[in-house]
N, C-alpha and C positions, 0 to 999 in steps of 0.2 A: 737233522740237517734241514736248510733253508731251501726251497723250490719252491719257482712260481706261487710264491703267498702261502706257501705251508708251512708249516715249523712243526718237526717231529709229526705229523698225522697231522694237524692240526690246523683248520684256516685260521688268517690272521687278513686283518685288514692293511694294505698300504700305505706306506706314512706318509702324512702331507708336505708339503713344503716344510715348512714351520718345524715339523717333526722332527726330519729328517738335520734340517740345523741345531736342532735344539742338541738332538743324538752328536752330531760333530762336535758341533762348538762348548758345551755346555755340562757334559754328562761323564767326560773321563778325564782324571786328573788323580794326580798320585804323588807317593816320593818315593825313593832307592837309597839308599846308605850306599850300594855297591856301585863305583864307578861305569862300569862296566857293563854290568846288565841293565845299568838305567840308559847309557847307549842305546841298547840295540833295542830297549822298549822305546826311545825316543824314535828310532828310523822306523819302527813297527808303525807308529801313530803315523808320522811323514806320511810314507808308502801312504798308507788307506785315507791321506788328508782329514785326520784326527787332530779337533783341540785346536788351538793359534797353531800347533807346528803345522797344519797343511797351509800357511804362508811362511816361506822360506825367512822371514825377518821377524816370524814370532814371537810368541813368550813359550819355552817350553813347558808343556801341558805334567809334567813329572820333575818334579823337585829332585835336586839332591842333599836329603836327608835322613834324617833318624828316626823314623816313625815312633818310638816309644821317648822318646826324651823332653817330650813336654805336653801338656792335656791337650786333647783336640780341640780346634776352636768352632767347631760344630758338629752336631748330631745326628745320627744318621738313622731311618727305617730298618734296615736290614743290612745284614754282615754276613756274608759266605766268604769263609777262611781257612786257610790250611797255609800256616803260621812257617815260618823258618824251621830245618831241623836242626838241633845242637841243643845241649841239657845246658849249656854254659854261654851266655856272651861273652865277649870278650872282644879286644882290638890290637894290634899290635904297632910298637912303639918300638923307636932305634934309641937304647941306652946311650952314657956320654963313652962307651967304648966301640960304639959304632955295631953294637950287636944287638939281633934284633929279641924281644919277650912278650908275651902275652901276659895281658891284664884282665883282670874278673872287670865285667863291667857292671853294676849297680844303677840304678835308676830309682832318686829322690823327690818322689813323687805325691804332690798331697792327697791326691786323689787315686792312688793304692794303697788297697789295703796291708801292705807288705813289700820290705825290701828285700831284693831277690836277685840273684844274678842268672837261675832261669829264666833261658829265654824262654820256654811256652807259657811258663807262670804269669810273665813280664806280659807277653801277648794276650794272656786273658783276660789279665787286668785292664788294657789299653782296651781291647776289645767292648767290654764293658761299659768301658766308660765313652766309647764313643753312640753308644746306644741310645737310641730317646729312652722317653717312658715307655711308650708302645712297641718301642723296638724289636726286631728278632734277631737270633742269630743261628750258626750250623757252623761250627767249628772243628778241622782234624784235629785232633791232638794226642799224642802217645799215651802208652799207657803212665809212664811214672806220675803224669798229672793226676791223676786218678788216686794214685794209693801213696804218693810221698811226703813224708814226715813235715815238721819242722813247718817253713813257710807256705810247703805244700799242706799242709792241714789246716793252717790259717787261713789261707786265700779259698780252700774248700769249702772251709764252714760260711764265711760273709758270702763266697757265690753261693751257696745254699739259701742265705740268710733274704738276700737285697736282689737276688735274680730268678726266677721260678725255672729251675732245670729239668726240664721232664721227662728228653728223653736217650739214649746212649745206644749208639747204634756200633756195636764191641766187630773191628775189620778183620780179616786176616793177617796174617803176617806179610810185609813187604809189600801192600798197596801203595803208602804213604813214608818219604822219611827214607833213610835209611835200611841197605837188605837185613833183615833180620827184624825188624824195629815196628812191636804189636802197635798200629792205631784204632782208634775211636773215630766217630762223628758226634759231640754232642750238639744238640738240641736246646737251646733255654729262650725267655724271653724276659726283656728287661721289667721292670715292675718299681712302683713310686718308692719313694724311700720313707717308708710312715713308718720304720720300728717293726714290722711288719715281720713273721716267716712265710718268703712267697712260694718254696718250691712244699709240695707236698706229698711231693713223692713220685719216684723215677720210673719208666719204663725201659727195661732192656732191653735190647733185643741181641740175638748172640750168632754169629754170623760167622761164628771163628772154631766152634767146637767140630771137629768131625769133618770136619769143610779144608779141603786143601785148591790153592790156586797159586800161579803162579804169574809174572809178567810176562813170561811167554808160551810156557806151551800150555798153561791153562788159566788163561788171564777172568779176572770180574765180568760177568757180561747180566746187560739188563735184567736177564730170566733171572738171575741169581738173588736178585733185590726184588723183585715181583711180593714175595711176603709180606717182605720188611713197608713197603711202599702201599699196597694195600690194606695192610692191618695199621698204618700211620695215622691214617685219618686226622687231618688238619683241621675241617671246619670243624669235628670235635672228638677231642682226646677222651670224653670220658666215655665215649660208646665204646673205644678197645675192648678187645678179646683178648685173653690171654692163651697162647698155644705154647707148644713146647717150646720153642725160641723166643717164647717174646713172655714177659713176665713184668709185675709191677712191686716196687719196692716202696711201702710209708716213709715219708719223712724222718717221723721218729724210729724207727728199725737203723736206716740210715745213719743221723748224726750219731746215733749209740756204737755205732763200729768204732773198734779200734783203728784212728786218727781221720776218721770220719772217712773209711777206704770206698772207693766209688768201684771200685778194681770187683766187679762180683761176677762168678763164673756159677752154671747150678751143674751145665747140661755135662754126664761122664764120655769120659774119653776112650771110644771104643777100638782107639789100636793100640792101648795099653794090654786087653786081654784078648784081644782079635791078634792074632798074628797074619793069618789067611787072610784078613779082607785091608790090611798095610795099602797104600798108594803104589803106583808102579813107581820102581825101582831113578828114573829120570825123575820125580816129584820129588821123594826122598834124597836124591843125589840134590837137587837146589835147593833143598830147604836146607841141609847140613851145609852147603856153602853159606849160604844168609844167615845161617845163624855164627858162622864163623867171621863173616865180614862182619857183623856186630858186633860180636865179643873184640875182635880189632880193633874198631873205633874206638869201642869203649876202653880198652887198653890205651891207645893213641890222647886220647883225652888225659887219662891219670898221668901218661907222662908227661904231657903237656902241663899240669898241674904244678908237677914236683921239677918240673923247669930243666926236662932230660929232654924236651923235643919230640918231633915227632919220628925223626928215624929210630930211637930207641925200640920203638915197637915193632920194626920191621915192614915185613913184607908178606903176604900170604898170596899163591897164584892155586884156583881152582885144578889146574891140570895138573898139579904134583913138584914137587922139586924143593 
C-alpha cells in the first residue's frame, strides 16, 4: 500500500505536475465487450477524475468493444493479464422464433496463428501480438492451455517458436477462474521474428503439489511466493537454481512431448500414501466443493453445446439437498 511516499517498504519520489497529468490524462484507456461492467469501470475513472471522463462532457477513456476482433493498432512494453474465464466464446443471438441460442464465436485473424473459438487460446494470441520486440508479458492462464490438442498444440508450438517462454509458475487450485479450475502464470518475452527458435527452455516452478489453500480460510499470502520470487531473478535467469520446486526443462525435451504438453508435474503427492498428514477436514470439505462446482460448469458448458441449455444441468448447493 501507498503511504506518505512509500509503495510497499519502499521510497518513491513525488510526482510532478506534469506527472501527475500525464497519469490522469494519458495513461488509462481500455475497451469492454460487456455493457455493464464497462459502466461501472466508466464511474470508477469519473469518481478518481481519470482519462477525459473527469470532465463530465468527455470522451470515454474505455470503449465499448471486442478486444480480440481485430489486430491492435499499437504495441505495447509489457502485458500483465489474467484473460476472461470460459474454454468457449460465444454470443447470444434471438432466432426468427424469438428464442434465444448461443454461437461458437471464431476470430479470422491474419495475424493468429490459429482459428479457435477458445477464449484463452484467442487471448494468447492477441496478447502476442500486442507486444513490441522487446516486449514482456505474465499471463494467468488455465491449465488446458498448457496440454490441449488440436489448435491448442499449434498455437503452442509457434508460441515456442516466435516468443522465448521461460517461465511457468503451476497455481493452486481456485486462485484464478473458476472454483475447481488449475491455473498458471506464465512468463515469456516477445522476440524478433527472424525464423528463429527463441524459447530454450522452461523453468518450472510448482506451487500446486503438496500445497493446499483456499480463498478463505487459507488464502495465497506473500510468504507463500517468497521462493518462487527470490529464486525468479529477473536481471538474470541464467544464474537460477534449481531446488525441489523449481526445475528447468530444454527446449528440445519440450517440443518432443506428446502435443508439445507444457502440463509437467515431477513433485509426488504425499496424501496419496500419507493418510495421517491429509489437510484438516474444512480444507478437504472446499476442495471437494470446487471440484464439484467445476465439474458443473463444465457439464453446463456441454449442454450448452448440444443446445439443452443451461438448466439441463441443474443445480448443486454445498449444504446438501
Amino acid at each position: 500500500m501507498r503511504e506518505h511516499g512509500h509503495w510497499l517498504g519502499r521510497d518513491v519520489a513525488p510526482l510532478t505536475r506534469t506527472q501527475k497529468q500525464a497519469l490522469a490524462r494519458s495513461t488509462f484507456r481500455g475497451n469492454e465487450i460487456v455493457p455493464g461492467t464497462r459502466r461501472l469501470c466508466l464511474m470508477n475513472l469519473f469518481l478518481r477524475a481519470i482519462g477525459d471522463m473527469g470532465d463530465i462532457d468527455g470522451e470515454p477513456a474505455i470503449a465499448r468493444s471486442d478486444a480480440l476482433i481485430a489486430e491492435p493498432g499499437e504495441r505495447v512494453h509489457l502485458v500483465l493479464a489474467n484473460p476472461p474465464f470460459g474454454k468457449k466464446s460465444s454470443m447470444t443471438i434471438t432466432n426468427a422464433e424469438g428464442e434465444e441460442d448461443r454461437e461458437a464465436l471464431t476470430y479470422e485473424r491474419q495475424d493468429f496463428w490459429c482459428t479457435t473459438s477458445n477464449k484463452q487460446l484467442n487471448f494468447l494470441q492477441h496478447i502476442v501480438s500486442l507486444l513490441r520486440t522487446d516486449g514482456r508479458a505474465a499471463v494467468v492462464l488455465p491449465d488446458n492451455v498448457l496440454f490441449e490438442g488440436g489448435a491448442g498444440e499449434t498455437i503452442r508450438r509457434k508460441w515456442l517458436e516466435t516468443c522465448d517462454v521461460h517461465t511457468i509458475l503451476r497455481l493452486p487450485t481456485g486462485l484464478f477462474y473458476a472454483q475447481g479450475v488449475k491455473a498458471n502464470v506464465v512468463f515469456f518475452d516477445a522476440a524478433p521474428r527472424d525464423g528463429r527458435v527463441h524459447t530454450r527452455g522452461i523453468w518450472f516452478y510448482d506451487l500446486r503439489t503438496n500445497q493446499h489453500f483456499t480463498l478463505k480460510t487459507r488464502p495465497l499470502k506473500l510468504a507463500d511466493l517468497r521462493d518462487f520470487v527470490e529464486g525468479y531473478r529477473p536481471q538474470n535467469r541464467h544464474a537460477r537454481q534449481a531446488g525441489e520446486r523449481f526445475r528447468f526443462d530444454p527446449d528440445d525435451e519440450l517440443v518432443a512431448r506428446d502435443k508439445a504438453s507444457l502440463d509437467i508435474f515431477w513433485l509426488k503427492d504425499d496424501s496419496l500414501d500419507r493418510l495421517d498428514d491429509l489437510p484438516p477436514p474444512q480444507v478437504l470439505q472446499q476442495e471437494i466443493v470446487e471440484h464439484l462446482e467445476a465439474a458443473l460448469a463444465a457439464f453446463r458448458d456441454v449442454s450448452e453445446a448440444l443446445g439443452g441449455g443451461a438448466q439441463a444441468a441443474g443445480s448443486v448447493s454445498p449444504g446438501g439437498g
